[in-house]
N, C-alpha and C positions, 0 to 999 in steps of 0.2 A: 171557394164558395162564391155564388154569383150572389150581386147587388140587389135589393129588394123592387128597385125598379127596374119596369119591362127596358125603358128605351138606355139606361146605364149597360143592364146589361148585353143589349145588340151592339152596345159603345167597345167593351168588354173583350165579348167576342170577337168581334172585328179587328179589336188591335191586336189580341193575341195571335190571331190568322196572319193576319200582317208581319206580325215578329218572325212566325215561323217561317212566314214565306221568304222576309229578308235574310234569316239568317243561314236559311239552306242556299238560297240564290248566291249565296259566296261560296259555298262549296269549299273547291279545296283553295279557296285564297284565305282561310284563315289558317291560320298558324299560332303555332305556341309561344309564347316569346320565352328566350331562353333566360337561365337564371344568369347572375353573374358571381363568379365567386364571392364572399367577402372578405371587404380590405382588414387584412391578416397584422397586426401592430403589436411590436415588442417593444419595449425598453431597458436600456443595458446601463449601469450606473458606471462612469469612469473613475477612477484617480489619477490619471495623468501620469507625469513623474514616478510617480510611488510606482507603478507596477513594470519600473525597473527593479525592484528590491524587491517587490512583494513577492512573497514561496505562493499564496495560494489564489491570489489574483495579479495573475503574474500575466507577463504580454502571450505566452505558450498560451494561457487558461484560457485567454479573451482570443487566441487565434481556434481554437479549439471549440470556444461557444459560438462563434460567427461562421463558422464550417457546420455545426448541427442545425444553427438558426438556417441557413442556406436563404438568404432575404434577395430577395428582386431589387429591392431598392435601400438605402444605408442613408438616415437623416445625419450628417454631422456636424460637428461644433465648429467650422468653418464660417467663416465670413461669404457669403457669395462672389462679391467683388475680387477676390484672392482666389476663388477654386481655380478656373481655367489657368491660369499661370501655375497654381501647386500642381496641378496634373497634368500639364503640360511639358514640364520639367521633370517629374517623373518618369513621364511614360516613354518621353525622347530620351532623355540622358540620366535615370536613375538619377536622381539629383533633387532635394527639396531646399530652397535657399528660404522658405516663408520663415519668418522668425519667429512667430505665433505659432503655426504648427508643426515645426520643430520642437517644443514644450511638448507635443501630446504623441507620445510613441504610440500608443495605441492605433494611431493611424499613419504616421510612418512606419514603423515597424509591421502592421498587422493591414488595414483595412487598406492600403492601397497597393502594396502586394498581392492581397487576395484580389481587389479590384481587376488586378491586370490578368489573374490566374484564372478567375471565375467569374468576370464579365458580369456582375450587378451595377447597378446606377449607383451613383452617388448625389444626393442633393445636400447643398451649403446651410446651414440652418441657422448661423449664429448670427446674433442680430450687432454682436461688437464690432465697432468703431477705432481707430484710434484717438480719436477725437474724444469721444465719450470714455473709454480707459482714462486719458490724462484730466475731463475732467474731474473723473472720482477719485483719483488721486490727490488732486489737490482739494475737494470737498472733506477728503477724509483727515488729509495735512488739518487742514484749518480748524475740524471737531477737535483734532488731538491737541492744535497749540492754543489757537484764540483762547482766552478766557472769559469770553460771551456767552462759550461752551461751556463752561465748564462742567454747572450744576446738572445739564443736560448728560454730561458727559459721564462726569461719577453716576446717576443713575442707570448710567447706560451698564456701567463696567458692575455696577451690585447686581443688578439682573442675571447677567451675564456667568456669575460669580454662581450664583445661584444653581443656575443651569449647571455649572459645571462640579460642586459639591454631590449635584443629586448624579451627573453621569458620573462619576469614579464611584460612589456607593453602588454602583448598578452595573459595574462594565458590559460591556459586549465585545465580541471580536471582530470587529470593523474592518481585518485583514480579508476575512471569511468571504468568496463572492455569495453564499448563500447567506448571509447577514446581509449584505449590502445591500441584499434586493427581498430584504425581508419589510413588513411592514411595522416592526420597531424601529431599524434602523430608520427608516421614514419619519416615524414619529419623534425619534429624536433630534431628527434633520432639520423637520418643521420647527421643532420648539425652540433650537437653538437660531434659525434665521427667521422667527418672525420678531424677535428682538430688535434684531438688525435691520429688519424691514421697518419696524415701526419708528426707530427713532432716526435713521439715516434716510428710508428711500424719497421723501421730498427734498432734504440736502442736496443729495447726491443728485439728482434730474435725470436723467435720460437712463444714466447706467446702474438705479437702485435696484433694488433685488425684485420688486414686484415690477418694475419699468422695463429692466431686461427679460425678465421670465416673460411677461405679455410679448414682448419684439422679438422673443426666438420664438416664443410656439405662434404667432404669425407666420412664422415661416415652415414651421413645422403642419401647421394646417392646410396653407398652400400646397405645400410637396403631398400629403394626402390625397388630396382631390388632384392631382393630375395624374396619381397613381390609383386609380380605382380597382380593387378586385386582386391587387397586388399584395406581397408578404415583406411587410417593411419593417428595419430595425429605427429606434434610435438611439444614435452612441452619444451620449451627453453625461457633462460630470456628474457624479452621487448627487450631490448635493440639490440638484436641481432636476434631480428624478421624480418627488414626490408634487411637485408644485405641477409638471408635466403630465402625473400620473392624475392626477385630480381633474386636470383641462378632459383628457382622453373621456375618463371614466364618465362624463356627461354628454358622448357621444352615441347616437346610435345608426350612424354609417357605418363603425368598426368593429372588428370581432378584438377584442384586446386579449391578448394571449401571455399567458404566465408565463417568464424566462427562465425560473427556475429549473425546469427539467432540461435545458440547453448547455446548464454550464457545467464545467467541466468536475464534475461529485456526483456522488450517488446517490449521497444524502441530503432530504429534505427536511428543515425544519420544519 
């Protein structure tokens, strides 16, 4: 509908002529801009050690769920400063001398194998130190002995106490990889480490539970955005699943995609 005044609307006119004239004058220099896929993002809960012994999240299951996931790029609980010598060692002489990631079969045994087999990236994601290890060791020493601590301390351990009354009245099968990456397990996860958050992570400094969770998924954000449009895992332990899962889920770069139809079962809770 044109303007109620004459000279607005010769204004009007004129610019729409103009539009149309510019926009044909590009002809075929315009073009579509393409889309770009989007960045495709799993999370795999570990336990380490344990799934030497574990029957149903066993190192087979998690080789088995990283072969259906089929990821471009693999976040792991690696230290940066340590990757290129772990897989340098590897790849020349089968051989992994890291002593930290000797603990985690899941990637000796499973993701660096597949690594060599099927050619995904790997980025370092873990924000540990040794430095920061030995201090919380000894933050943790000193809750347990000082008796500065103490009163702090028995309250720590009735909480805690708590928690654990209400989980054995409730069990779960925590063996199960479809529990593990269920969203009770999570809520059990959180409930029992915001405990431990709240009354250790200023103690402890740099390697508290919220201190370290912030310093890995830093780096887990980083490795995102240099992978754009890619279909990335990350392998990080259970425990520190839901704290990850929470950061992600306020993202809208990513498509966050459920793991559960990757792992090695039929059945979905």
């Amino acid at each position: 509908m044109l303007l109620p005044c004459p000279e607005m609307n010769t204004l009007v006119r004129i610019s729409a002529a103009l539009g149309i004239l510019a926009f044909a004058s590009l002809g075929s220099a315009v073009r579509a801009v393409p889309q770009r896929n989007p960045t495709q993002v799993l999370v795999m809960g570990m336990i380490h050690g344990a799934h030497r012994s574990n029957e149903k999240w066993s190192l087979a299951a998690v080789e088995n769920a990283l072969r259906r996931i089929h990821p471009d790029v693999v976040c792991a609980e690696i230290p940066p400063d340590r990757w290129d010598r772990v897989w340098r060692d590897f790849d020349q002489r089968g051989v992994i001398e890291d002593s930290r990631v000797k603990r985690f079969p899941e990637y000796t045994d499973v993701l660096l194998p597949l690594k060599k087999e099927l050619g995904f990236a790997v980025e370092p994601c873990a924000a540990w130190t040794q430095t920061m290890s030995d201090a919380r060791n000894q933050r943790l020493y000193e809750f347990d002995t000082d008796p500065k601590w103490a009163k702090k301390k028995a309250a720590y351990e009735r909480e805690n106490e708590a928690v654990s009354r209400r989980r054995k009245a409730s069990p779960i099968d925590e063996d199960d990889p479809l529990v593990i990456h269920s969203e009770e397990y999570d809520r059990r996860t959180r409930e029992e480490l915001e405990i431990y958050d709240r009354y250790l992570n200023d103690l402890i400094g740099p390697g508290g539970w919220t201190n370290i969770n912030r310093a890995h998924y830093r780096l887990i954000d980083a490795a995102i955005r240099r992978h754009p449009g890619q279909r990335m895992l990350i392998m990080f332990g259970a425990g520190h699943k839901y704290w990850i899962l929470d950061q992600l889920r306020r993202r809208h770069d990513i498509e966050l995609v459920d793991i559960r139809p990757y792992l090695a079962t039929d059945r979905v809770p």
